[in-house]
C-alpha positions as CSV (number, residue, x, y, z in Angstrom):
1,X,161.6,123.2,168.3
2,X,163.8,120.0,169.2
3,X,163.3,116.7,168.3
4,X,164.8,113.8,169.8
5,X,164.6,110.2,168.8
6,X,163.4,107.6,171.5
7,X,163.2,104.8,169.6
8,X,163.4,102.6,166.1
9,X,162.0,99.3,164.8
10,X,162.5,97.3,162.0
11,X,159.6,95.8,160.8
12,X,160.4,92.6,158.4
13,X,157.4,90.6,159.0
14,X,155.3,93.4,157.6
15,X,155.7,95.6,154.4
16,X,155.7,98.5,152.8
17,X,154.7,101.3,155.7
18,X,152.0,104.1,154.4
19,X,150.0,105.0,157.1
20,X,150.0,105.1,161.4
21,X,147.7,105.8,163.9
22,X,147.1,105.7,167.1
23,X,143.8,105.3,169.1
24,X,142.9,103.8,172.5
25,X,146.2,102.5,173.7
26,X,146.7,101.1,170.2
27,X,148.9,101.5,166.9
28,X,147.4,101.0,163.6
29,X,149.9,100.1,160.8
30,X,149.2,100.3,157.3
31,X,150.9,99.1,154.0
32,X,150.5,100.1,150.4
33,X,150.7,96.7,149.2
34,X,149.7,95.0,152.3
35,X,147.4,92.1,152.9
36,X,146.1,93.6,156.3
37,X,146.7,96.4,159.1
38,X,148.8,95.3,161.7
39,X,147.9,96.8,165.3
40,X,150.3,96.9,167.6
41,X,150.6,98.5,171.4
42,X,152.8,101.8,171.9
43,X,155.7,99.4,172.3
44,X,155.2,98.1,168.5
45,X,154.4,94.3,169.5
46,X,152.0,92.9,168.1
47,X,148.2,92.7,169.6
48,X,146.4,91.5,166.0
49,X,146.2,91.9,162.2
50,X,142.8,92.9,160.8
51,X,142.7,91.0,157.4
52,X,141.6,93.5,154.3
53,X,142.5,91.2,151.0
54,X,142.7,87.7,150.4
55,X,146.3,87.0,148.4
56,X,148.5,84.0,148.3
57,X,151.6,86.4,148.8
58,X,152.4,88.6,151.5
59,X,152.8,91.5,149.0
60,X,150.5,92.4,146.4
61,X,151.8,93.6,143.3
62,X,152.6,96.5,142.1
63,X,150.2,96.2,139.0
64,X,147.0,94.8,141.1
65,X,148.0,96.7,145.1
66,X,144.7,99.0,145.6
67,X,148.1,101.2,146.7
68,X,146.6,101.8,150.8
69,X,148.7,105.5,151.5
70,X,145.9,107.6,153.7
71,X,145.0,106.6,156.8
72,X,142.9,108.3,159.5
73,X,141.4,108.3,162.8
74,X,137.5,109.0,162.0
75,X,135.0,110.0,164.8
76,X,131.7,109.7,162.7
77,X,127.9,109.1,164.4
78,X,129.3,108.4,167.8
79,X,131.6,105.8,166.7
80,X,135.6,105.7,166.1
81,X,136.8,104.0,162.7
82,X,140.0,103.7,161.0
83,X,139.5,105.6,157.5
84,X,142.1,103.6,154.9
85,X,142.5,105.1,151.3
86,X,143.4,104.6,148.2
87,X,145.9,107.0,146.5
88,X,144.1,107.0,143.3
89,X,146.9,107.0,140.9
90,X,145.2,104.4,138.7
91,X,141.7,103.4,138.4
92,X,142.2,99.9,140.4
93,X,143.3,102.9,143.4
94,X,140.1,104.1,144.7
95,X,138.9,101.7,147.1
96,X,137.9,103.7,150.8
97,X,137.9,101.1,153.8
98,X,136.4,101.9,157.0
99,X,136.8,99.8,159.8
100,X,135.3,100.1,163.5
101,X,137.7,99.8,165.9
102,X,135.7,98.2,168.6
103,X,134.8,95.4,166.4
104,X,137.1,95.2,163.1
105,X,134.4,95.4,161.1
106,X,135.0,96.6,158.0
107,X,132.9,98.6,155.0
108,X,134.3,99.1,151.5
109,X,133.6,102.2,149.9
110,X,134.2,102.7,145.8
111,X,135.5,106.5,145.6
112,X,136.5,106.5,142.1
113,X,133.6,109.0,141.9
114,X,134.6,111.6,144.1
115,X,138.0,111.3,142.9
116,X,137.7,112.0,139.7
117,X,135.6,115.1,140.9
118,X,138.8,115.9,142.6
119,X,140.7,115.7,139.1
120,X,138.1,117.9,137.2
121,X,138.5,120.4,139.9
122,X,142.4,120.6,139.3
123,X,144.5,118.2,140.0
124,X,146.1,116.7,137.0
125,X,147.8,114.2,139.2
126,X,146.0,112.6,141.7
127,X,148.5,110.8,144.4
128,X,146.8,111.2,147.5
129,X,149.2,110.0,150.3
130,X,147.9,111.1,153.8
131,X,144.3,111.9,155.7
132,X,143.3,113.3,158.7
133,X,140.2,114.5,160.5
134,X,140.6,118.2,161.8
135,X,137.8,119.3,163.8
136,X,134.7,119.1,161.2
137,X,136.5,118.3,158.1
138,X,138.5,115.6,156.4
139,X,141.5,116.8,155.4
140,X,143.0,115.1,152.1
141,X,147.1,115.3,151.3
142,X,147.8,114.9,147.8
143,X,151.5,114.5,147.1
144,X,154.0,116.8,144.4
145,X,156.2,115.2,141.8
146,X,159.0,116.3,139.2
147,X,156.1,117.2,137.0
148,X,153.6,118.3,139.2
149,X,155.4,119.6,141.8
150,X,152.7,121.5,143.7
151,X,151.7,119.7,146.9
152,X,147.8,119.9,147.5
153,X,145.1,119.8,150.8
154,X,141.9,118.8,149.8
155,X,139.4,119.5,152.4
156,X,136.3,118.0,152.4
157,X,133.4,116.3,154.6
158,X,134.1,113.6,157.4
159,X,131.5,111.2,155.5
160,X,132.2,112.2,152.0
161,X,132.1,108.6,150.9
162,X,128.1,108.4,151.5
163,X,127.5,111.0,148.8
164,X,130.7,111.6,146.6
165,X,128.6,113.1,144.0
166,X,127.8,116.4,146.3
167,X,130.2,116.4,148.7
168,X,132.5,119.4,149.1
169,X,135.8,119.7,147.3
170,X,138.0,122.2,148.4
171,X,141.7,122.3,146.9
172,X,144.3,124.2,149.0
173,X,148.2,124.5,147.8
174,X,150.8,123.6,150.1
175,X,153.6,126.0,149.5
176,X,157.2,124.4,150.2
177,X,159.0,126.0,148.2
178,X,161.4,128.0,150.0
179,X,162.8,124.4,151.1
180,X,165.3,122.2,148.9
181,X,164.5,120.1,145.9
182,X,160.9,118.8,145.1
183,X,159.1,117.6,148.7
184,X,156.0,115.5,148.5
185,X,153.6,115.1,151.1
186,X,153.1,111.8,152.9
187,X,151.0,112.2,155.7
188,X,149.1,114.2,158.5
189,X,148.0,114.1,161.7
190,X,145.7,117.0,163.8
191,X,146.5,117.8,167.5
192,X,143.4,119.2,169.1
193,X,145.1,120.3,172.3
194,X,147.4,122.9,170.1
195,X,145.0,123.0,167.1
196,X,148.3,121.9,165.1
197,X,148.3,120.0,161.5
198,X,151.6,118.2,162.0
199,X,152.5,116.8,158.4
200,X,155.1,114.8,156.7
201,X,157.6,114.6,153.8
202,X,159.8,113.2,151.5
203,X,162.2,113.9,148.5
204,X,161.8,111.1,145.8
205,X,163.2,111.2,142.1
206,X,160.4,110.5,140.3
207,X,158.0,112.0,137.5
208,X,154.6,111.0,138.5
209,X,152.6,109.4,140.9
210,X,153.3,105.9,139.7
211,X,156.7,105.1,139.5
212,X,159.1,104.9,142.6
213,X,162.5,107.3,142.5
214,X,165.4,107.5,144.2
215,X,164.7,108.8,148.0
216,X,165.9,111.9,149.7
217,X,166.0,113.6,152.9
218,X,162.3,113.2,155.2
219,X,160.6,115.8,156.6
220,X,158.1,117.0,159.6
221,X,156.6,120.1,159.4
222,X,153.8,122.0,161.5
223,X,151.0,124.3,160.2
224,X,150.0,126.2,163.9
225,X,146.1,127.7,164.1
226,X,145.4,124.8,161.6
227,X,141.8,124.8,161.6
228,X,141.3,128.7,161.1
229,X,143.9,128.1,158.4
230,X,142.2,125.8,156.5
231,X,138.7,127.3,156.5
232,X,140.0,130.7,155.7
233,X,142.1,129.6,153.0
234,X,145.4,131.2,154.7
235,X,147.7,127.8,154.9
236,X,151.6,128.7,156.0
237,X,153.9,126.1,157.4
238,X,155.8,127.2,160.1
239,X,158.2,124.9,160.9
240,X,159.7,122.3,158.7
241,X,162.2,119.8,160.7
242,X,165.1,118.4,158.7
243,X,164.6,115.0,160.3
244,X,168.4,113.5,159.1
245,X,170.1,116.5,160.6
246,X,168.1,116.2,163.3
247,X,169.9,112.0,163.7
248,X,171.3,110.5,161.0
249,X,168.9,107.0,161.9
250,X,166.0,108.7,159.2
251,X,169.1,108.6,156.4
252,X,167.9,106.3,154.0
253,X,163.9,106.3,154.9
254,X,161.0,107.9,153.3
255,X,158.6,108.8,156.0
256,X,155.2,108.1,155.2
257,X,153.1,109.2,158.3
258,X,153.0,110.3,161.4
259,X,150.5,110.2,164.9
260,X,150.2,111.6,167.9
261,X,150.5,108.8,170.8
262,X,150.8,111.7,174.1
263,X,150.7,115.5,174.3
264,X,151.6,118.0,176.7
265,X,151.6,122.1,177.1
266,X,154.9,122.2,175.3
267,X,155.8,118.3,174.2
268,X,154.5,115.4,172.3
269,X,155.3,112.2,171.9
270,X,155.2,111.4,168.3
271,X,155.7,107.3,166.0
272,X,156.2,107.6,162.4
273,X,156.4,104.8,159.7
274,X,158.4,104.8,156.9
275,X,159.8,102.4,154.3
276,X,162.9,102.3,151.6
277,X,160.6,100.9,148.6
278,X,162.2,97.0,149.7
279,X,159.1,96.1,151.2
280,X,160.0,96.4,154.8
281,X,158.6,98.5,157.3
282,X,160.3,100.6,159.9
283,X,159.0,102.6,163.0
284,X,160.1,105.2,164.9
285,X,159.6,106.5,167.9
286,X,160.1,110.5,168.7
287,X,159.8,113.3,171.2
288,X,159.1,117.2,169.9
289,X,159.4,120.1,172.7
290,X,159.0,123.5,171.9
């Protein structure tokens, strides 16, 4: 697979990167500590921001942020929202915001619930860092430490928020570790053309899901046949793309997420986000053939 980089933004009017999306001509950009989601066209400038919390600074602080890392294109009841999560780490971490992307409306959702249901089932650590809908399901990445340094799906039902009690909970390891060091995941996105699970990570110094560490090489890998993967319980990552060796313009940045913008039979056109824990946001721009 090649990978070439088209372009690169730095985003200083906006912090902290977590989550990207793209949908209808449109980029969504998200921020852990952010105030709103900043939507953008495919060239990045800016159409709107779609306010989420009232604050007298641009960045929320670390102690009060409701810590916004998953992000995903949801196509529930013949509508299209943008799903924005919570990583969970700490109780104030479990909001859920869905917001319809015809009219900005948004709904606030409580999941401390369901994830604490995802704790009892297994996961010591809850960090969950990426989302994305793949086919039927709703596809949950929960991120690796120096502790806990298994990486996790969790794979449950597109409107799990409505009944958190009963919805399914299925926990799926994430095996990288044939690759270097401790990866954690950061984010997903499905292509249903090629029925691929692209997926991103990062190399961070750090103990738990809390505290920030000292960041390492990014990463892109793909998980072909995705969706007979996942319901079969048969997850293998075939490629993983050393994205600094690849151009030395990701040295530095912790990837956070990635979208799909344009596919073809052997190409796609491909914006991440990333940040360097400074509270800037930066955007690239990429191209994978294979």
């Amino acid at each position: 697979m090649k990978l070439n980089l088209l372009d690169y933004k730095e985003l200083r009017s906006y912090p902290s990167g977590s989550g990207i999306e793209f949908h209808d001509d449109k980029i969504y950009i998200v921020g852990d500590d952010a105030t709103s989601v900043l939507v953008t066209n495919t060239r990045w400038k800016k159409l709107e921001e779609i306010n989420l919390f009232e604050s007298a600074e641009k960045r929320i602080s670390k102690k009060l942020k409701a810590d916004l890392e998953a992000t995903a294109i949801l196509h529930l009841d013949g509508r299209v929202y943008l799903l924005v999560m919570g990583s969970g780490s700490k109780d104030n971490r479990a909001k859920a915001i869905l917001i319809d992307t015809e009219t900005n409306k948004k709904t606030e959702f409580d999941c401390t619930n369901f994830y604490q249901r995802i704790r009892t089932a297994g996961i010591a650590d809850l960090n969950i860092e990426g989302a994305t809908q793949v086919s039927d399901c709703l596809v949950f990445c929960n991120r690796a430490n120096k502790t806990h340094p298994d990486n996790h799906f969790i794979v449950t039902s597109l409107d799990f928020f409505r009944d958190q009690q009963n919805a399914p909970i299925d926990i799926q390891k994430v095996d990288l570790s044939e690759y270097e060091d401790t990866m954690g995941l950061s984010g997903a996105c499905y292509s249903y053309k090629h029925d691929w699970l692209l997926f991103t990570t990062s190399i961070e110094d750090t103990a738990d899901s809390y505290h920030d560490g000292v960041i390492g090489k990014s990463y892109l890998g793909v998980i072909e046949d995705a969706y007979r993967k996942i319901i079969t319980h048969r997850l293998r990552v075939n490629e993983l793309i050393d994205l600094p060796a690849t151009n030395k313009k990701f040295n530095g940045y912790k990837i956070e997420s990635v979208c799909i913008q344009s596919e073809r039979k052997h190409a796609m056109k491909l914006h991440l986000v990333a940040d360097n824990d400074t509270g800037v946001s930066y955007l690239f721009k990429i191209r994978i053939k294979f």
